[in-house]
C-alpha positions in Angstrom: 0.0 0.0 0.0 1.2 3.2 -1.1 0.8 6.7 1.2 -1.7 8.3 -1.5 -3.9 5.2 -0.8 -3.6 2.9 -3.8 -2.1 -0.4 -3.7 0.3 -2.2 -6.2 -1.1 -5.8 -6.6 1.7 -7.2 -8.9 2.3 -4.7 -11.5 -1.3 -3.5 -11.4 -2.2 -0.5 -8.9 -5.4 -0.7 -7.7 -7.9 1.0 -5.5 -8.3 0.0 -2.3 -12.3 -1.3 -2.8 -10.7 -3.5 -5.4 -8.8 -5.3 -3.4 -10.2 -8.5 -2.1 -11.7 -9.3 -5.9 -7.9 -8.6 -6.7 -6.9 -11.2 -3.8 -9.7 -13.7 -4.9 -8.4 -13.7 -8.3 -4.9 -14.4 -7.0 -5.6 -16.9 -4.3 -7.4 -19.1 -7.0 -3.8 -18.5 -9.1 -1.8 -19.3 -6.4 -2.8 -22.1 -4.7 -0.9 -23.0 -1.3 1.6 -20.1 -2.2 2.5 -17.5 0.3 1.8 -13.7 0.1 4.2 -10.9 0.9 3.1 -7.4 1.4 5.0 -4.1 2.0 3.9 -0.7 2.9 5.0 2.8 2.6 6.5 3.9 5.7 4.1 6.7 6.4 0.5 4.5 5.9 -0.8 3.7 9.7 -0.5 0.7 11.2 -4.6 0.3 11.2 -4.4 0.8 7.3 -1.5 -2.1 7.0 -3.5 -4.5 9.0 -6.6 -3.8 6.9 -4.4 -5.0 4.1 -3.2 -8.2 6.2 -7.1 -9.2 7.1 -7.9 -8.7 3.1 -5.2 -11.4 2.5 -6.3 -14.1 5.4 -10.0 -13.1 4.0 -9.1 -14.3 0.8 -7.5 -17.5 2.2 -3.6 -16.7 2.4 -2.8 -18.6 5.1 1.2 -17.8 4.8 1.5 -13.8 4.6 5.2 -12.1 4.7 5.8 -8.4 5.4 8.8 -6.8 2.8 11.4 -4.7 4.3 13.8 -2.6 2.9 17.0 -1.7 4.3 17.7 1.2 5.4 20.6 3.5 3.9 22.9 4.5 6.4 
């Protein structure tokens, strides 16, 4: 999820009503694959774990979180 709200699904960007269609679709592809999300450092924590219940809603049972290292 991005800080102006929209999320990158793949190389799609989507809206964030879209997004458990978008997870349906890609549970069905994905089978018994995990997930990984990351998040823009300024979203809230609320609007991240809105993101993580879309994904268990959708039945991801394995869900990473991305992180990027930080430049020293």
């Amino acid at each position: 999820m991005m800080s102006d709200g929209t999320i990158a699904v793949g190389d799609a960007v989507i809206r964030r009503e879209q997004l458990a269609g978008e997870l349906g679709r890609l549970r069905a592809a994905a089978g018994d694959r995990p997930i990984t999300v990351r998040a823009d450092k300024h979203l809230s924590y609320g609007d991240v774990i809105e993101v993580l219940d879309s994904c268990r809603a959708a039945g991801f049972e394995q869900i990473g979180l991305v992180s990027v290292k930080r430049v020293k």
